[in-house]
N, C-alpha and C positions, 0 to 999 in steps of 0.2 A: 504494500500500500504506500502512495504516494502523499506528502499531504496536502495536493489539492486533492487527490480522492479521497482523504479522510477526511477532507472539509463538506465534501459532497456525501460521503456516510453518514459522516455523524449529524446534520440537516437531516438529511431523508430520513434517519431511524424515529427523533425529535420531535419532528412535526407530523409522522404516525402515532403517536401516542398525543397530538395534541401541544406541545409543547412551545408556551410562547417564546419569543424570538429565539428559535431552533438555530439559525444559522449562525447568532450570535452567542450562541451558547455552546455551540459544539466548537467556535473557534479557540475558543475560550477556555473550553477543559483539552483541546489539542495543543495549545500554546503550552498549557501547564505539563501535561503529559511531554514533553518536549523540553521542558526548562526554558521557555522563551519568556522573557518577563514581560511584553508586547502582546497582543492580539495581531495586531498588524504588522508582527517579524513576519510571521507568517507568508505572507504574500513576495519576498525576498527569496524563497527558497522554495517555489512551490514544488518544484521535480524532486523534492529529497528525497529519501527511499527511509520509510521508519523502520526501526531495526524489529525482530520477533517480540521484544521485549517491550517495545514500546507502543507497536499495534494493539499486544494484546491488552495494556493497559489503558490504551482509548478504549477500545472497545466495553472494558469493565467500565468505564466512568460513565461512558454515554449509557451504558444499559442503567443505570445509576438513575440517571438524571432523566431517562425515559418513566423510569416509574415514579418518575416526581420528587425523589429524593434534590430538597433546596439546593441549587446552585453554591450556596454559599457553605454548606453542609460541608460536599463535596469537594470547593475548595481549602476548608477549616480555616474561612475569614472573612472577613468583610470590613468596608470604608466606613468610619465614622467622625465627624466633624475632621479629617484630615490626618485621623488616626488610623491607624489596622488594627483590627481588635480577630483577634482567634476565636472564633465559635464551633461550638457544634451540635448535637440532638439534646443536650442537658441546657440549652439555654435558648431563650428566643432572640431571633435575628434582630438587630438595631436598626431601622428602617430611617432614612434620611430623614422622614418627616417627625423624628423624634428630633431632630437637632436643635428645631428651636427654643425647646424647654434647653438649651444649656446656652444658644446667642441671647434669649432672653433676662435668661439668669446674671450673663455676664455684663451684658447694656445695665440691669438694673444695679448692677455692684460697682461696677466704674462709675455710672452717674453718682454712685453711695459716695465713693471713693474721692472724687473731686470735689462733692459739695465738703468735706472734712469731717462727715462720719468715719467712726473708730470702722476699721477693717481686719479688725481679728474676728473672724466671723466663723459661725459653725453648719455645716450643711449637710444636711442629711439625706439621702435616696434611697427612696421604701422599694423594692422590687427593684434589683438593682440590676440580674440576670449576667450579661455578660460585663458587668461594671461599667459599658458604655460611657453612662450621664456624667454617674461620681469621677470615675479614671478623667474624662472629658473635662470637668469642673477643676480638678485637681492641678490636669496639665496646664490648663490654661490659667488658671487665677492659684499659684502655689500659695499665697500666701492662706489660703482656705483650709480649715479644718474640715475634712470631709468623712464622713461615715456611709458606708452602702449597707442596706441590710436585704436579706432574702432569705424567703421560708426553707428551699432550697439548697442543701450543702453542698449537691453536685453544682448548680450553679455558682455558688460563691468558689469551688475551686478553680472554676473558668473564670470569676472577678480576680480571683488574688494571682494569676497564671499573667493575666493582660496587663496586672498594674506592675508588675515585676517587669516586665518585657517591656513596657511602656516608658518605666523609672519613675513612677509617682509613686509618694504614700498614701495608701486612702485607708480606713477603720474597717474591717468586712465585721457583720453582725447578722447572728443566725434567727432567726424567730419571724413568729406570724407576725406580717404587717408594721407595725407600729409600735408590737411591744420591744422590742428590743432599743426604742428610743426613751421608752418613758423615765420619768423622773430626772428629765433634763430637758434645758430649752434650748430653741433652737433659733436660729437668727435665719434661716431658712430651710424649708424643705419641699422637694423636688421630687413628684416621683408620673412612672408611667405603668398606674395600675389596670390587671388586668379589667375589661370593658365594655366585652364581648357579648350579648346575649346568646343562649342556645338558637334561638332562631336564627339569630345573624352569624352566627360559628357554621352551623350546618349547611348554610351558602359559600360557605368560601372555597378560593382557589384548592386543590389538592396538597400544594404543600404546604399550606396552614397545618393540615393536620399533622404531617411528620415533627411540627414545633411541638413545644410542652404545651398542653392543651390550659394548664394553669396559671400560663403565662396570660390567655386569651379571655376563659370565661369567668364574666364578673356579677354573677346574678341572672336571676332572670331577667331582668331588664337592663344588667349590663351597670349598674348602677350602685351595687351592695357597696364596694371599697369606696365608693364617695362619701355615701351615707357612714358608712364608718370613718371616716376620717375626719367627717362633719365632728361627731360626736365626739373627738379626740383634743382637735387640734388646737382650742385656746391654753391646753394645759401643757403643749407641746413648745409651743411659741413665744418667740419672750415679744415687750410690746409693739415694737416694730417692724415683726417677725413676718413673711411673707411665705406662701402657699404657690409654688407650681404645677400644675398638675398638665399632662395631657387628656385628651379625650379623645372621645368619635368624633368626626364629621359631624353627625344631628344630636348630638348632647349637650352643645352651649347651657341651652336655654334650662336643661334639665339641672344641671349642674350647678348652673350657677344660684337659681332657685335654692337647691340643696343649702348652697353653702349664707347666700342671704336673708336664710330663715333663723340662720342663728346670727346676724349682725356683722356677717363678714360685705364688705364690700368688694367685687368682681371685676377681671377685666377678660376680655375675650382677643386672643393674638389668631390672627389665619396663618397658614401654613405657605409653601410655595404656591400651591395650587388654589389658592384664596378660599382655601375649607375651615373653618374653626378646627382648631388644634387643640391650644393651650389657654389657659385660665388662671390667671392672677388673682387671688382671695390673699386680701390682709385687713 
């Protein structure tokens, strides 16, 4: 096999099982399978001849990635805010449209910081998964005290794996939700709790479900971890303490309700694609 005919295999097998951007995706684990750090070395070499060793190991990825196994799974990585972070089946994937909960975090701490608020500050991330947010928080603003927590120990080995390789320090902390912060305040806290309704889980793309399903559902209406955290957080917060959260796309309006029935006031950030994302309660 040549690899322009493994660019035309691994297309053709991909987009028989349905596979969106097949062509881009088989270049993609051909590059890797190859050690090309490119997609597009690719095209430089099309006539090469891959060795027995190396067809056969296309061939296993793309059967891989034919039965839906995440792309990123299969690479054990993914881009986040300009970081690489190592993932795999013990953690859910950090989806660009989380980024904003940490450019917003950081806009809100600089404007802290210029007006001449004190900036020893402590920041917390409830569902931390692959340390993403916190590692992210940490690289970029060091001077933060950061703590990640998750119910999940195999996940928190994937946080403490990334912030070693990354060179941040961040606090990893095991427990359900929010206990593992109590009985301390916190000058911020940041998290992207799961959010999912069963109705709205059991529409999704196919490889949602090779993620942790725990990562995704949050109640029946997608709604329980807000409601809980309603109930939490003025004992969590010192007084000028602020609340990040992500959401769905249609939970603005749900959430923010939640959170101004106990006297928080809201704010609502869109995403790239002009979708409500994130929510500002302080």
């Amino acid at each position: 096999m040549k690899v322009l005919e493994g660019m035309h295999y691994g297309e053709a097998q991909l987009l028989e099982k349905g596979i969106e951007n097949a062509r881009f995706d088989a270049d993609l684990l051909l590059a890797e399978v190859l050690g090309v750090s490119r997609r597009d070395r690719l095209y430089f070499d099309l006539d090469r001849n891959l060795s027995k060793e190396e067809e056969a190991d296309f061939r296993e990825v793309i059967i891989r990635r034919a039965e839906h196994e995440p792309l990123q799974y299969i690479l054990k990585r993914q881009d986040f805010m300009g970081l690489c972070f190592s993932v795999d089946k013990r953690v859910l994937i950090p989806r660009s449209d989380s980024e904003i909960l940490v450019e917003k975090w950081l806009e809100i701490v600089k404007q802290e910081e210029r007006s001449g608020q004190e900036q020893s500050i402590k920041v917390a991330d409830l569902c931390t998964g692959s340390g993403a947010l916190a590692i992210s928080m940490a690289y970029y603003y060091p001077k933060a005290e950061v703590v990640g927590t998750d119910l999940s120990p195999d996940a928190l080995d994937v946080a403490r794996q990334n912030a070693v390789r990354l060179g941040v320090t961040v606090q990893w902390r095991q427990g359900d939700f929010v206990t593992p912060i109590q009985g301390e305040l916190w000058d911020f806290i940041i998290t992207n709790p799961p959010y999912v309704s069963p109705e709205d889980y059991s529409q999704c793309a196919p490889e949602i479900f090779r993620e942790p399903s725990m990562a995704f559902l949050g109640g029946q209406d997608g709604l329980t971890f807000y409601r809980r955290l309603s109930e939490e957080i003025r004992r969590l917060l010192t007084p000028q303490g602020k609340l990040l959260m992500e959401i769905g796309w249609n939970q603005a309006e749900a959430v923010c309700r939640i959170f101004q029935m106990k006297g928080f006031e809201t704010q609502v950030f869109p995403d790239l694609a002009g979708r409500d994302r994130v929510i500002l309660a302080r």
